[in-house]
C-alpha positions as CSV (number, residue, x, y, z in Angstrom):
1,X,82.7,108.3,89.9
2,X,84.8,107.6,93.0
3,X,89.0,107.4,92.3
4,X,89.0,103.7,92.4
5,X,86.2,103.4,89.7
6,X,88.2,106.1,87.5
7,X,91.1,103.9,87.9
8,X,89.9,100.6,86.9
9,X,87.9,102.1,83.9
10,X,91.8,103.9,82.8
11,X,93.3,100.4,83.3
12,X,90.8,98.6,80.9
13,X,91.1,101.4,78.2
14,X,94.8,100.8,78.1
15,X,94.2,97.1,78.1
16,X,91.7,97.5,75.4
17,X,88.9,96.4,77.3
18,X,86.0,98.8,77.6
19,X,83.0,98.9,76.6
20,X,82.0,101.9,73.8
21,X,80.3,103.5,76.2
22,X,83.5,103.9,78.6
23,X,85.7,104.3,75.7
24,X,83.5,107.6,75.2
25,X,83.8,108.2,78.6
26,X,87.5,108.5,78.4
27,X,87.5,110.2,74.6
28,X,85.5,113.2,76.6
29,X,88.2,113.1,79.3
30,X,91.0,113.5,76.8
31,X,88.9,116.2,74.9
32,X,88.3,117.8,78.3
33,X,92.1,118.1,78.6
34,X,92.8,119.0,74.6
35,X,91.0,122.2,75.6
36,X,92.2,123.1,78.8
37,X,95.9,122.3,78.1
38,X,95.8,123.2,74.1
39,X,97.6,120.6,73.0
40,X,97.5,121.5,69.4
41,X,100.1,124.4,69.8
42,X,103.5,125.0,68.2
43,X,106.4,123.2,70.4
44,X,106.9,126.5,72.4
45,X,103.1,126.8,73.5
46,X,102.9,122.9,74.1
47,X,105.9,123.4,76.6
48,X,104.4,126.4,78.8
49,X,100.9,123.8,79.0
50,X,102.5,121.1,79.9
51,X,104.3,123.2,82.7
52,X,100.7,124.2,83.6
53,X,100.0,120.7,83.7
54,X,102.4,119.7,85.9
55,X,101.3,122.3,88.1
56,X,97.8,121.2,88.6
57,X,99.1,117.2,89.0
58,X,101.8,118.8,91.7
59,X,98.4,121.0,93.6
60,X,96.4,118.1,93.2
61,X,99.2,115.3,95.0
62,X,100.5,118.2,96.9
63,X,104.1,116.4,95.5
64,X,106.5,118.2,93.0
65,X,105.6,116.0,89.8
66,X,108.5,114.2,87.9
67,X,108.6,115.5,84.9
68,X,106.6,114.5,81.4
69,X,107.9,114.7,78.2
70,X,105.6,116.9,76.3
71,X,106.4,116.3,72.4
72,X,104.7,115.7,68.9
73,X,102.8,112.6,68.9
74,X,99.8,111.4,66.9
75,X,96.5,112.1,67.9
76,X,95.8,108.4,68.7
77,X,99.1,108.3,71.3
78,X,98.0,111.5,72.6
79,X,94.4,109.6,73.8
80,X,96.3,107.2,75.8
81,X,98.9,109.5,76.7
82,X,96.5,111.8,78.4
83,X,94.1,108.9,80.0
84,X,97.4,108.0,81.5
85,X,97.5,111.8,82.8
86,X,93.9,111.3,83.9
87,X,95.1,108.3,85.9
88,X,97.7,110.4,87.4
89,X,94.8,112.7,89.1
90,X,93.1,110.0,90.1
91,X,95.7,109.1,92.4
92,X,96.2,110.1,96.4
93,X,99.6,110.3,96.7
94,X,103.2,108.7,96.3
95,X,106.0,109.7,93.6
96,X,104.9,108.3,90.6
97,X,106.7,108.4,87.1
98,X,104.8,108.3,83.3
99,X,107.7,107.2,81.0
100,X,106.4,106.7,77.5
101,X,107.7,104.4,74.5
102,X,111.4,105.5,74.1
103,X,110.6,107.0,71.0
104,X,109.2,110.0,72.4
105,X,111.2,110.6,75.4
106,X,113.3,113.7,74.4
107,X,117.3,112.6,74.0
108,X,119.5,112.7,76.6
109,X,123.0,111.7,77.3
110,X,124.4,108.7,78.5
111,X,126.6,108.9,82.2
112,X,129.3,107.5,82.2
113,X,128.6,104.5,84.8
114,X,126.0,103.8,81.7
115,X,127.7,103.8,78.7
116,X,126.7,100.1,78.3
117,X,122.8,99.8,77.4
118,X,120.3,97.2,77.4
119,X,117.1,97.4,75.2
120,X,114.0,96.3,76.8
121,X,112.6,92.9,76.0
122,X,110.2,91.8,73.5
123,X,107.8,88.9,72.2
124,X,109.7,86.2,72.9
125,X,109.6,82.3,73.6
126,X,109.9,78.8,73.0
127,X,107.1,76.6,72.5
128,X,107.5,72.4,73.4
129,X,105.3,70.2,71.8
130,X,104.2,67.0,72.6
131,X,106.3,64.8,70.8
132,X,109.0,67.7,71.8
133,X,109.7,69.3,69.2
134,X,110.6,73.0,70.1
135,X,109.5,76.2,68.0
136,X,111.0,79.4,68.8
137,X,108.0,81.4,68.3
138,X,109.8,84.6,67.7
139,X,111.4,83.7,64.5
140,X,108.5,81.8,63.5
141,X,106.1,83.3,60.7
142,X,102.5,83.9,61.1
143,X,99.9,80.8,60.4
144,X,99.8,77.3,61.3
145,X,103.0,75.7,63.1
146,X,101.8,72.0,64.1
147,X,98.8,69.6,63.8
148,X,98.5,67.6,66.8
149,X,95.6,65.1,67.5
150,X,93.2,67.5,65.2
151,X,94.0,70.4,66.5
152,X,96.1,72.9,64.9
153,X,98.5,75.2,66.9
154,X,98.7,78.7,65.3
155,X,100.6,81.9,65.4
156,X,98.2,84.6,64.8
157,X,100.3,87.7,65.4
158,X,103.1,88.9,66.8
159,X,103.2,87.4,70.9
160,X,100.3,85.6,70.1
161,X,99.5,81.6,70.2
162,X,96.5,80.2,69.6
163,X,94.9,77.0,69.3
164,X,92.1,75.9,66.9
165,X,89.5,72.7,65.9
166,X,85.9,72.5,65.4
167,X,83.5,70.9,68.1
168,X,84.0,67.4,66.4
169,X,87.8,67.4,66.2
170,X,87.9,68.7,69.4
171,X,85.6,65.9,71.4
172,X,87.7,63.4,69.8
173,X,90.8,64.6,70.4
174,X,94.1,63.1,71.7
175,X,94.6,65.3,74.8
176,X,98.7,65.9,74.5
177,X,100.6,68.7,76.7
178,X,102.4,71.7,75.4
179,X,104.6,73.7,77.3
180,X,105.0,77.5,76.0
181,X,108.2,79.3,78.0
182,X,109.8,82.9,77.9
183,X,113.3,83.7,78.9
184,X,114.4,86.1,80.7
185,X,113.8,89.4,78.3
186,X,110.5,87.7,76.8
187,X,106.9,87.7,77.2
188,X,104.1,86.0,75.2
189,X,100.3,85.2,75.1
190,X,98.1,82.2,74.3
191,X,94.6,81.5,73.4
192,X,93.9,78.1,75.2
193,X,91.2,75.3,73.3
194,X,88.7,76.5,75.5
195,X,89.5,80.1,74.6
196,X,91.2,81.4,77.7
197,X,93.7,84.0,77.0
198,X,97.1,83.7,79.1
199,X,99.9,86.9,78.6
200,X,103.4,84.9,80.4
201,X,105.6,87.3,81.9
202,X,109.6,87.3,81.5
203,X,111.4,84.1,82.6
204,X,108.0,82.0,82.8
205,X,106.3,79.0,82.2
206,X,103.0,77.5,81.3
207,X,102.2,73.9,80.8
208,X,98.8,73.2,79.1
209,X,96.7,70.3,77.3
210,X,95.9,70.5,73.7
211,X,92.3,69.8,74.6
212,X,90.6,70.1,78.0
213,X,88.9,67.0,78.3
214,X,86.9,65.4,82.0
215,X,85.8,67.5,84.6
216,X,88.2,70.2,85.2
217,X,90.6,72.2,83.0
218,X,94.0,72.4,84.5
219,X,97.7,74.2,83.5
220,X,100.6,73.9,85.3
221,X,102.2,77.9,86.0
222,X,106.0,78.6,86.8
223,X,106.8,82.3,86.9
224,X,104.0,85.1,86.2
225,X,101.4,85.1,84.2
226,X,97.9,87.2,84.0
227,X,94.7,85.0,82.9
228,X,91.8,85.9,81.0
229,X,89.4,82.7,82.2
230,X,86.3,81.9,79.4
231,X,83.9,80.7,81.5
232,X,82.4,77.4,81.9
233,X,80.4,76.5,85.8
234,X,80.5,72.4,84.8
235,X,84.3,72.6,83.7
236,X,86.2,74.4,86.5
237,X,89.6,76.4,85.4
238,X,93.1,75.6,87.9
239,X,96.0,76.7,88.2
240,X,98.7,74.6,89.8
241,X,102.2,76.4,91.0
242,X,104.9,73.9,91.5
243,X,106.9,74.1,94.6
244,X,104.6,76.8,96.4
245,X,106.3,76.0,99.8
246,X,109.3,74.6,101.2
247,X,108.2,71.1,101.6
248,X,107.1,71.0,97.9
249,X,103.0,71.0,98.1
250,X,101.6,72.8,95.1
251,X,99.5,75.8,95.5
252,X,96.3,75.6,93.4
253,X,94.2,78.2,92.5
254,X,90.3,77.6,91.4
255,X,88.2,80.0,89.2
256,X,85.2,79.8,86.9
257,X,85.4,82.9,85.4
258,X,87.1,85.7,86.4
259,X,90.1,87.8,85.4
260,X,93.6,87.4,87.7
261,X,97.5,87.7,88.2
262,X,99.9,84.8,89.8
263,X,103.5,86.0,90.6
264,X,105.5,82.4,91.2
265,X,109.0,83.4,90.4
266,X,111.1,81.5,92.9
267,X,113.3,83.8,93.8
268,X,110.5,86.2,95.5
269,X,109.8,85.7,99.0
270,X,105.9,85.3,98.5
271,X,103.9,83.3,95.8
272,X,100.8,86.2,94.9
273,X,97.7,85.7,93.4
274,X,96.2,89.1,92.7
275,X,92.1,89.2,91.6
276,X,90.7,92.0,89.1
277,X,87.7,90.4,88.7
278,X,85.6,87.4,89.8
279,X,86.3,85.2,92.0
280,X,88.6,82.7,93.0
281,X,89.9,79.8,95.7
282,X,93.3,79.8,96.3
283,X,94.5,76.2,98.0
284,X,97.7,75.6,100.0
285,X,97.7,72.0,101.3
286,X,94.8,71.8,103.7
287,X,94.9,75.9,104.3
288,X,92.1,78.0,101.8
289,X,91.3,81.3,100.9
290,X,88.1,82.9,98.6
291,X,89.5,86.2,97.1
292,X,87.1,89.0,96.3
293,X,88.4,91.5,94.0
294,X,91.0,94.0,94.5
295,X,92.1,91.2,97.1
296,X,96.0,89.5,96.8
297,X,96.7,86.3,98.2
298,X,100.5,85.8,99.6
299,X,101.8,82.5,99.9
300,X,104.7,82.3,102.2
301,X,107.4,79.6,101.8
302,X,106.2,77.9,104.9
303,X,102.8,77.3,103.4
304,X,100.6,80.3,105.1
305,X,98.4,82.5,103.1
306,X,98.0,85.8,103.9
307,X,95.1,87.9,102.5
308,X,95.8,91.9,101.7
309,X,92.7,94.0,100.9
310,X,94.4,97.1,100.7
311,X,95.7,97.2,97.0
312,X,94.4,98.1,93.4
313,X,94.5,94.9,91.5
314,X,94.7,96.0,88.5
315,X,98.9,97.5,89.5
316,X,99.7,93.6,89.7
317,X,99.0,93.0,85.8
318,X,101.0,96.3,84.8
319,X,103.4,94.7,83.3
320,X,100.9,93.1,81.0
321,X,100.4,97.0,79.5
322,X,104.0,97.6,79.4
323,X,104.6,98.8,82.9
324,X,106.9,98.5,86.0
325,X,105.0,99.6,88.9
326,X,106.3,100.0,92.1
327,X,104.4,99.8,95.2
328,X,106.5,101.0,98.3
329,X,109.0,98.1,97.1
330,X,112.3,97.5,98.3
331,X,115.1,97.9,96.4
332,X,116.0,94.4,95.4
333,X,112.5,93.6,94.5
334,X,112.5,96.0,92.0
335,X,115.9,95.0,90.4
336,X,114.9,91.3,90.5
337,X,111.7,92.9,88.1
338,X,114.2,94.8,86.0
339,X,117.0,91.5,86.0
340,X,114.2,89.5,84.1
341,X,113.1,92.0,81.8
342,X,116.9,93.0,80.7
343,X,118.4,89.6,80.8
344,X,121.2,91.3,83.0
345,X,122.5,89.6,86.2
346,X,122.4,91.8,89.8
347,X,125.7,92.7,91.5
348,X,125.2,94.5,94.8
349,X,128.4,96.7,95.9
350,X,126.0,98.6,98.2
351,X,122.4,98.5,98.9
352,X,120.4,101.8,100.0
353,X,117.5,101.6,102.2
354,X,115.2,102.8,100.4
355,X,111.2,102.3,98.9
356,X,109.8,103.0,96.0
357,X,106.2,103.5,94.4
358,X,105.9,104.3,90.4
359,X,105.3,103.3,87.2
360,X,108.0,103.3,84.5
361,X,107.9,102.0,80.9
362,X,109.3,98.6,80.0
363,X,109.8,100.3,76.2
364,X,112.9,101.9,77.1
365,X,116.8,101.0,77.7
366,X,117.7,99.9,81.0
367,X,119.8,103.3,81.0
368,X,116.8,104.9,81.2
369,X,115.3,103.0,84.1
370,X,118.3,103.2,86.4
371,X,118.4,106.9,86.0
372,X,115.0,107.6,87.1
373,X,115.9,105.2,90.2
374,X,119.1,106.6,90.5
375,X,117.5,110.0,91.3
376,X,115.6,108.2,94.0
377,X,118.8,107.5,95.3
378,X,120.2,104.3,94.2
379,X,123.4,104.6,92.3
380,X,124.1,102.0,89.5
381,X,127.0,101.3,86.9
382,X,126.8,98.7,83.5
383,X,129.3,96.0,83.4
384,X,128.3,94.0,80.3
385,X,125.3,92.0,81.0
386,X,125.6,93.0,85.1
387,X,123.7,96.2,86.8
388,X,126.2,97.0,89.7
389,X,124.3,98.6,92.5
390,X,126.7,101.4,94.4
């Protein structure tokens, strides 16, 4: 198994995705390390493995590794933990962090600049129906929320929507429009009637019918969202993304089945539809593109779409697994990523030149965040809900 295949198998473990087969795959990996690294020894002994650890991750980047919290954790957390470490020596290179839920980091003081925190966002959103009523989904309790047309709109768990009727109810159905939307600081997921799975990223957007009905299935994306598409070759799946270019046309994107990741925020200079598996046709007026995967289609505000074949897909959908990751990015790319997920505003006193590639945890405070880039060095303070870059 090459690095790229060890990647993708790691991503879909975390996603809870693999097969049992893989899963075994990755249980003997863990074991593997459980062995070599002792993990079962009093907090002194797990200390001097985890420096030995470190060590072989820093000879096998040839980069001084950040460092990894090594404390008590179950034996569960510990599986995912150390897939996540198996991940790490997968990798050819760049500075990449491995923050965990906040919970296990080890305490540290607050600076000064920080003494004013932010906790990281949660399941959050507001869902329109047709008639336009609005249920804020977060408060809501678990079960059925609406009836509409025969079909009944449920909350199945926390950050969870999901739609159900029976074949009957579902041919003769009204076809109405929801609209389910995050703010900034949310994200939430939806089964759709024909049992695709959407997860909508922070300050986001999806507008979907209660039934799909005719010859195509269609939902209307603002923002980001990663899609789970069931298949069905006589009913095509689309995604439309209002104002895709700067005269307005929509950008479409056309699958069958296949698993993908559209980032449509408006702020960002590209719209990018990233493919993990499948295949799809992305549309921009007359201009089209077939993505393969581990392809990313860029839409540029004048329309173009450029094709980049030099990524690992899977890196767009991070955030879905409760991730930043940072891919040689600028600076205010990654605060406009850490702005939605905070629900803080960007003030910028100064702005270093600088890039940066990682993955940190969106389970801790923002405190936590802007020290890790802040030894990159960019230099923040907290003024209420602002992040003041120095």
């Amino acid at each position: 198994m090459d690095r790229q295949e060890a990647r993708l198998l790691l991503e879909r473990y975390l996603a809870g995705q693999c097969t049992p087969e893989e899963e075994e795959r990755v249980k003997s990996w863990y074991q593997a390390l459980e062995e070599e690294y002792a993990w079962g020894l009093d907090e002194a002994g797990r200390a001097a493995r985890g420096e030995q650890l470190k060590a072989k991750i820093d000879a096998s980047l040839g980069f001084q590794a950040r460092e990894i919290p090594v404390v008590p954790v179950s034996r569960t957390r510990w599986l995912r933990i150390a897939a996540a470490a198996v991940l790490i020596l997968t990798l050819g290179g760049g500075a990449w962090w491995l923050l965990h839920k906040k919970e296990v980091l080890p305490p540290s003081p607050l600076t000064a600049a920080l003494v004013n925190d932010a906790a990281p966002g949660g399941n959050r959103a507001v869902l329109t129906l047709a008639d336009g009523t609005h249920i804020t989904l977060d408060s809501a309790q678990n079960g059925a929320l609406a009836q509409q047309g025969g079909i009944k709109v449920m909350k199945v768990d926390s950050g969870q929507l999901a739609y159900e009727a029976n074949a009957l109810q579902a041919r003769g159905a009204t076809v109405q429009f929801n609209t389910l939307k995050t703010p900034r600081g949310g994200s939430y997921g939806v089964t759709l009637p024909d049992g695709t799975r959407v997860w909508l990223n922070a300050a986001s957007s999806l507008k979907y019918p209660t039934a799909f009905t005719g010859n195509e299935r269609k939902v209307i994306l603002e923002g980001e969202a990663y899609f789970e598409v069931a298949g069905n070759a006589a009913q095509p799946f689309k995604v439309s993304v209002a104002a895709a270019s700067a005269d307005g046309v929509p950008m479409e994107v056309t699958v069958l089945g296949t698993r993908f990741n559209i980032m449509a925020y408006r702020d960002e200079k590209t719209i990018n539809t990233t493919l993990i598996a499948g295949a799809v046709k992305v549309a921009q007026g007359n201009t089209e593109r077939q993505l393969a995967p581990d392809q990313q289609a860029q839409v540029s505000a004048t329309g173009e779409i450029a094709v980049r074949k030099d990524i690992h897909a899977a890196d767009a959908a991070a955030w879905k697994n409760g991730l930043f990751h940072f891919q040689k990015a600028d600076l205010p790319s990654v605060m406009r990523q850490i702005a939605r997920w905070y629900d803080m505003d960007i003030i910028y006193e100064g702005q270093p030149d600088i890039r940066l590639s990682g993955m940190i945890s969106r389970n801790i405070n923002v405190s936590e965040v802007l020290k890790l880039l802040a030894s990159n060095g960019a230099h923040f303070r907290i003024a209420g809900k602002k992040i003041v870059v120095l």
